[in-house]
C-alpha positions in Angstrom: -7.5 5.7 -35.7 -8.7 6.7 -39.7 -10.7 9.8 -40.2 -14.3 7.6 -40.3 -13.6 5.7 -36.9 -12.3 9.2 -35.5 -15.5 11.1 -36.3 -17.9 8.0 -35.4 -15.8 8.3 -32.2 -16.5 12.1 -31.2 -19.8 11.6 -32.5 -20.8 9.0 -30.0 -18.7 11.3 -27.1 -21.1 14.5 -28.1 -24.0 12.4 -28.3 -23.3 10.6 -24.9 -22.2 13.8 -23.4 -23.7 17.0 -24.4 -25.4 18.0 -21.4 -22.8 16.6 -18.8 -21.2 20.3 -17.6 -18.6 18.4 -16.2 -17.1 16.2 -19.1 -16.9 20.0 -21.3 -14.5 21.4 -18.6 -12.8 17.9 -18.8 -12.2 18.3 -22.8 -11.8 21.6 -22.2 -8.7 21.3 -20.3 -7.5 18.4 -21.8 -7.5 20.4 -25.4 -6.5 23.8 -24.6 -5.6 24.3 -20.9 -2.8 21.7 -20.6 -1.3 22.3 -23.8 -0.9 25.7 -23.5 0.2 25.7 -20.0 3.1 23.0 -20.9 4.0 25.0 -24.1 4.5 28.2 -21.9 5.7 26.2 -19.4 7.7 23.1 -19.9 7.8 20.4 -17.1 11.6 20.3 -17.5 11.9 24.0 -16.3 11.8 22.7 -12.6 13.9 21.8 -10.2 16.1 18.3 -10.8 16.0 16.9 -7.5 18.9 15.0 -8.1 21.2 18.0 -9.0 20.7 19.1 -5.5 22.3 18.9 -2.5 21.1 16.5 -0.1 21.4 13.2 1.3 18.1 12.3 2.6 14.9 13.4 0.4 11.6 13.5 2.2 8.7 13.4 -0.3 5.5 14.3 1.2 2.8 13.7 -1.5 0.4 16.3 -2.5 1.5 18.9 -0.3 0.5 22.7 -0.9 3.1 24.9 -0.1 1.0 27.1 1.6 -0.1 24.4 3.8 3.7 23.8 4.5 4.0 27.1 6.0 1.3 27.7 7.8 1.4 24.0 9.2 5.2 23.2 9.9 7.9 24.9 12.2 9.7 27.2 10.7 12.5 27.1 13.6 13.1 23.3 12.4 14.6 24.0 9.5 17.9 25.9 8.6 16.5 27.0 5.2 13.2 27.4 3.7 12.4 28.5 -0.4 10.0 27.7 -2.7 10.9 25.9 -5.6 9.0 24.7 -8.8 8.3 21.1 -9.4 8.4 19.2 -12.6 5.1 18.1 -12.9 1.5 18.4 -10.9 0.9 14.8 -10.2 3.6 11.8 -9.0 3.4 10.3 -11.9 4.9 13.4 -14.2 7.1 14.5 -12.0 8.1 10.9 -11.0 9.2 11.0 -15.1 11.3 13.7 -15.5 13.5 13.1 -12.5 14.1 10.0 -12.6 13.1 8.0 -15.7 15.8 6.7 -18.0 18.3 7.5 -15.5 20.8 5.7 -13.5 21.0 6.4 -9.6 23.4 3.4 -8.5 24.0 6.0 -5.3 20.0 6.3 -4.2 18.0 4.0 -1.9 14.3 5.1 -2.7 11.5 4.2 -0.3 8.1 4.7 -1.7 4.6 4.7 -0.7 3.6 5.4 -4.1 3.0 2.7 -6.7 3.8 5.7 -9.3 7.6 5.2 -8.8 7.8 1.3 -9.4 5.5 2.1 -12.7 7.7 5.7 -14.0 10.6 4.6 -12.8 11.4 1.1 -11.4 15.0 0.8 -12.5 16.8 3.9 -11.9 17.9 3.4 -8.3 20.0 1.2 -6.3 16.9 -0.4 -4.5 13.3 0.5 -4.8 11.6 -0.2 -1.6 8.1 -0.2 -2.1 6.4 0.3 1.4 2.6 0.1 -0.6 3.4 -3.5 -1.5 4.2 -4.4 1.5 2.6 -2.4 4.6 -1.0 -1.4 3.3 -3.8 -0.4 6.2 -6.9 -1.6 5.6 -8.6 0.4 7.9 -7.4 3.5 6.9 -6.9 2.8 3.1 -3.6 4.1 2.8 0.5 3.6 4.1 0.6 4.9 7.3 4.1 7.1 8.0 5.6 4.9 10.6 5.8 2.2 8.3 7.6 4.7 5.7 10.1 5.6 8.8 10.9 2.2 9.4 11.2 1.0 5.7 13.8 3.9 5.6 16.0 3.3 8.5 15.8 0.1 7.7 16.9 0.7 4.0 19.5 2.7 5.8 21.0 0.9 7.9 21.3 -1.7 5.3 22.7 1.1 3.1 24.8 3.7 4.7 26.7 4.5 1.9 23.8 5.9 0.1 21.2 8.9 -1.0 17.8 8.1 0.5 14.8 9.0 -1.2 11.8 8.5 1.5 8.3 9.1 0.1 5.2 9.9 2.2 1.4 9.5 1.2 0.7 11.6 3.6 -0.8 14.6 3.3 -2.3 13.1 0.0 -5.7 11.5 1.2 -7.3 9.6 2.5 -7.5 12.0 5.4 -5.9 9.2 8.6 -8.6 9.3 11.2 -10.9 11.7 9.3 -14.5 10.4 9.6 -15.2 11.3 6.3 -14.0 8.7 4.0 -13.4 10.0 0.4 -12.4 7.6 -2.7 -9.4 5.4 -1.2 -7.2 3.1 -2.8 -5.9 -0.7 -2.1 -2.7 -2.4 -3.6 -4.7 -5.8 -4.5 -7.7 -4.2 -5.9 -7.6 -4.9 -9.9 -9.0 -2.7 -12.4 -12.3 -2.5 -14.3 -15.6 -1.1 -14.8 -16.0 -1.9 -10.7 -12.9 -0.2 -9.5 -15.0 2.7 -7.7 -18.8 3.8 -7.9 -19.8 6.7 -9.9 -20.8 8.2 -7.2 -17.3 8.2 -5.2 -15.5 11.5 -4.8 -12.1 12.7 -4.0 -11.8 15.4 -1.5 -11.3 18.4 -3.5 -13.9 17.0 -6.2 -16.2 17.1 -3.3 -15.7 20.6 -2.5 -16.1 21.6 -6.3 -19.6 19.8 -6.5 -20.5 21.5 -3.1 -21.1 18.0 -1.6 -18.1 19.1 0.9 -16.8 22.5 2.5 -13.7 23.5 1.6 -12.5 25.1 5.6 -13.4 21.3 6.8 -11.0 19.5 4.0 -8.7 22.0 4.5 -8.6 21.1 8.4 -8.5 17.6 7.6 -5.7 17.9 5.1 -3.9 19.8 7.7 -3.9 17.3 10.6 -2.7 14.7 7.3 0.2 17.1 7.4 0.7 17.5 11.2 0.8 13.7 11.6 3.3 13.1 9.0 5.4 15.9 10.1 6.0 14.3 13.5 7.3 10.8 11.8 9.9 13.0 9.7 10.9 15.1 12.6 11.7 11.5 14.1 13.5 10.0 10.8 15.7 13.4 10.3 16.9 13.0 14.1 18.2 9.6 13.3 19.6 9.9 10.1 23.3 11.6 9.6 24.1 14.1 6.7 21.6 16.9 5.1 17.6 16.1 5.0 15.3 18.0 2.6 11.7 18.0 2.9 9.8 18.9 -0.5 6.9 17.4 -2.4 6.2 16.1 -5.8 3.3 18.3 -7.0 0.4 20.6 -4.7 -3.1 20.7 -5.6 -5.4 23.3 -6.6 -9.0 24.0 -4.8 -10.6 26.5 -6.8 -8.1 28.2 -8.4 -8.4 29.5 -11.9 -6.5 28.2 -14.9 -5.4 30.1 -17.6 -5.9 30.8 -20.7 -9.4 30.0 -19.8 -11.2 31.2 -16.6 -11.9 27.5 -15.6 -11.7 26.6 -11.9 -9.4 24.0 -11.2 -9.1 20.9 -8.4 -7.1 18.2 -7.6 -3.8 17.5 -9.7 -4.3 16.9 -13.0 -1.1 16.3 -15.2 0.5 18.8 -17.3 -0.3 22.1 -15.3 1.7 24.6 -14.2 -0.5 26.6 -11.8 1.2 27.9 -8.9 -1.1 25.7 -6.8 0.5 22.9 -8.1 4.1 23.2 -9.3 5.1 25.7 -6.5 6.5 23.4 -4.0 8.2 23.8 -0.4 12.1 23.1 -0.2 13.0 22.7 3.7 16.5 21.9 4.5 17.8 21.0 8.1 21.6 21.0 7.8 23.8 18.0 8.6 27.5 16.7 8.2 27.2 15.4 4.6 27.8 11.6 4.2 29.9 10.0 1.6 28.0 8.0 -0.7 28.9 5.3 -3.8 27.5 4.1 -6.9 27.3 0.7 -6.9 24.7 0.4 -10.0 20.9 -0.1 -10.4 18.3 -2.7 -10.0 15.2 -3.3 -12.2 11.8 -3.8 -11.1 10.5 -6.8 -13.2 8.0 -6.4 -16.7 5.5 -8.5 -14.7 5.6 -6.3 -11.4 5.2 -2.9 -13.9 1.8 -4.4 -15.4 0.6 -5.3 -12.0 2.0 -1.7 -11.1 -0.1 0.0 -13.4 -3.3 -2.0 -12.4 -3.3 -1.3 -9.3 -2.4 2.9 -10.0 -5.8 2.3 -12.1 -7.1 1.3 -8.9 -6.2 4.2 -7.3 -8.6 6.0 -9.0 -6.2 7.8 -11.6 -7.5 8.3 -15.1 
């Protein structure tokens, strides 16, 4: 973009935008809070899942780590840390685990379209549960569809890492009357992709249209019910299971180097909030597992991918 289009351009935004409180804290953290934060903090200063030691990964998407304490049983696990994550949404830290990489030894099973798009040829299989097991009554991929895509994977691949990622306790909230923004796998992007009006859960509680105890609640019983499918799925699966998540979310909290209060998951943060993550082990008799090489997701299937993730309702 030259210098006249470039000033035309921010003229127009200023002149379109002025007055919108909003779209200032927008530019506000796009300009100074994210780079600082990723300057200060680099992404790559995490964890690297796959330098760990496990053989079944559980992701479960969006999850706070202080929801993970208060919310799971501490007496199911044989070790419990925090740890930091990559990045603050899927599709960051989805990046700088696993893209440009070769993981011939890992099965990954995903409920998150972010994986195909980030990183759709850097395991042994990509099994992607949102294709293929959608509800349309709850807007989302339920959990027992993830367990079965797993065992199934599994059993077809005993010789392998498994990577098993959850929506859950992302929203939509299953069973929460309340329906927030949702997503569908089919829905194609454009200026009709969601109303104006439409509002994630934690922009709800930043507007005031929602209180903040209530989404909690609901985001807890998102956990709860996806806890109970992995409790099943580590019972039948041999070797060592970690449960961890890909990123947190903030609900108020303050960024810094500017007192701005934060929500959702935006990329490139490193609040707490977001990038400190739960790292739940339960112990098993380690299986062997080979490399057998990798398998791409095609050009064609990564533009649909990143469609649809438009349709999800990230910018």
């Amino acid at each position: 973009m030259n210098a006249r289009r470039l000033v035309r351009y921010a003229v127009d935004e200023l002149a379109t935008h002025y007055d919108d409180g909003q779209w200032w804290k927008d530019r506000l953290v796009q300009r100074i809070v994210r780079p600082f934060q990723t300057r200060v903090h680099p992404g790559d200063g995490g964890i690297g899942v796959m330098d760990e030691e496990w053989d079944t990964l559980v992701v479960l998407d969006a999850c706070r780590a202080d929801l993970f304490e208060t919310v799971a049983d501490a007496d199911a696990f044989d070790d419990y840390r925090r740890v930091t994550s990559r990045g603050s949404m899927t599709a960051e830290w989805v990046r700088r685990n696993f893209a440009d990489e070769s993981f011939g030894d890992t099965v990954y099973v995903s409920a998150n379209p972010h994986v195909s798009l980030a990183a759709g040829d850097s395991f042994h299989e990509l099994v992607e549960v949102w294709r293929t097991a959608f509800d349309e009554d709850e807007q989302t991929v339920l959990p027992e569809a993830v367990v079965d895509a797993t065992l199934a994977a599994h059993e077809r691949h005993p010789d392998k890492r498994l990577i098993c990622h959850f929506m859950q306790p992302h929203y939509p909230f299953v069973g929460y009357e309340r329906r927030f923004t949702g997503w569908h796998p089919d829905r194609i992007a454009g200026p009709e992709r969601r109303s104006p009006d439409a509002e994630d859960p934690w922009q709800a509680i930043e507007r005031g249209t929602a209180d903040r105890d209530e989404v909690w609640a609901a985001y807890a019983e998102n956990l709860e019910l996806v806890l109970e499918h992995t409790a099943d799925l580590a019972a039948e699966l041999d070797g060592r299971t970690v449960l961890t998540t890909d990123h947190g979310n903030a609900i108020g909290e303050r960024a810094w180097p500017l007192p701005l209060r934060l929500y959702g998951h935006p990329e490139g943060l490193r609040l707490p909030a977001l990038v400190r993550v739960p790292w739940a082990t339960i112990d098993g008799e380690r299986r062997t597992v080979v490399d057998e090489g990798t398998h791409s997701v095609s050009a064609a299937e990564g533009d649909d991918v990143e469609r649809r993730l438009r349709a999800l309702g990230y910018r």
